[in-house]
Steps between C-alpha positions, in 0.01 A plus 500: 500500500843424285311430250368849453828668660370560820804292677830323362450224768324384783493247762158315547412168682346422844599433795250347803490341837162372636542234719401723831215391748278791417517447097438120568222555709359731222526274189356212749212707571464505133532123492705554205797280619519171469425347835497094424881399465657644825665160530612506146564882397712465199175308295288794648508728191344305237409742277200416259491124611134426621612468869604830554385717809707798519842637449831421668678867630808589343786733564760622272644783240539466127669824366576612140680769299331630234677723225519642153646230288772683326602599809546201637669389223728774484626388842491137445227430659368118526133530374304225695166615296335777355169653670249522184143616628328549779127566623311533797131490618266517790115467499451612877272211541561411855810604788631139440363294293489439088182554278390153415488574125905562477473770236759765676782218495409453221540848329812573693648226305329578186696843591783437595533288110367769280757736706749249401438510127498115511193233401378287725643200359796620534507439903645174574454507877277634735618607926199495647391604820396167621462563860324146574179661654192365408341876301845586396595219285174461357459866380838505345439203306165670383729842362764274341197344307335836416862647389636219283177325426557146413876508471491540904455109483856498265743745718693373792463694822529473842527696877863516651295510844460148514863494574596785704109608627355832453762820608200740442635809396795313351338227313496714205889545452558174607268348214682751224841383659403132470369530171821633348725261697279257292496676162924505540532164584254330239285344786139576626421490882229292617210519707613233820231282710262479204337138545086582435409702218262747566198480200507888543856523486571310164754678345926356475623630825809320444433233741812397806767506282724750266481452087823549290298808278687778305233827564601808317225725622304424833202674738505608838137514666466629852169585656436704814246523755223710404551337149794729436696323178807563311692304270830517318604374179916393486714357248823300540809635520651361207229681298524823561 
């Protein structure tokens, strides 16, 4: 929208608060949360480790402002990062869970780069959605594969949910948020309570512990029920 002159500014993020009894009933219903470490709930998220059994419910609000960039330069602005590209899919193929095959991740992020004007090699990190269930993890390790093709196996990436668990309808702005934190402080976030590779999850999730890493251009994945997808493309501050 400011890119075609629609708006000068806006505010976008996420904001969400899910731990109630009836939303926690629902998701167990689903048997979509992780239901093994009630005695040790801070190793519960485990996101593409081959224990995994469900996702750890989050709550939270990640919130960002979003404006021309002369603009904000003209009123001395700090520029945390630059929003390059974005895309979004959705194949329809069930009310909650992801096509097997992981081409509509994939294409949003295929999308969300040619918007971007960038290559592929030029991401150096990857946010993924990582919510440590069992489908989830597995699919989007399938649509990173399809999008980057063997250079999946050569890009750092991991899922901020093993750390704070899964804020639903906040995850996404919390993953950007993280991901520039990272980019502006030449570090890359890892993936915590990986100990058992997964053979279907074989890609560098970062594993239990940060990596000094300058990243000058980074993806956001995020993947909805329904197998609704977006992604973002963002460069560094310093580079814009």
């Amino acid at each position: 929208m400011i890119r075609f002159g629609i708006a000068e500014h806006l505010i976008s993020g996420g904001a969400d608060a899910t731990i109630t009894p009836g939303i926690m009933q629902g998701f167990c219903v689903m048997r979509v949360v992780s239901a093994s470490r009630n005695d040790e709930p801070q190793r519960a998220s485990r996101p593409f480790d081959r224990t995994r059994d469900g996702f750890i419910l989050g709550e939270g609000a990640w919130v960002l402002i979003l404006e021309e960039r002369e603009r904000a330069l003209a009123r001395g602005a700090t520029i945390h990062a630059e929003l390059l590209g974005y895309g979004s899919t959705c194949d329809a193929y069930h009310r909650v869970r992801l096509n097997p095959n992981g081409e509509e991740p994939a294409r949003a992020m295929t999308l969300a780069i040619e918007d971007a004007g960038v290559a592929k090699d030029e991401i150096g990190y990857i946010a993924l959605h990582g919510t440590s269930t069992l489908l989830n993890d597995r699919i989007e390790t399938v649509a990173a594969k399809l999008c980057f093709g063997a250079r999946a196996y050569d890009i750092p990436m991991s899922s901020v949910k093993s750390m704070i668990g899964h804020p639903q309808g906040a995850s996404g702005a919390a993953g950007v948020v993280g991901t520039i934190l990272g980019m502006n402080h030449d570090f890359l976030p890892p993936t915590i309570n990986y100990a058992e590779p997964d053979p279907e999850c074989d890609l560098n999730y970062i594993p239990n512990h940060s990596v000094e890493r300058s990243t000058a251009v980074a993806l956001c994945n995020c993947i909805g029920f329904g197998s609704k997808n977006s992604a973002l493309v963002v460069a560094r501050g310093e580079s814009v």
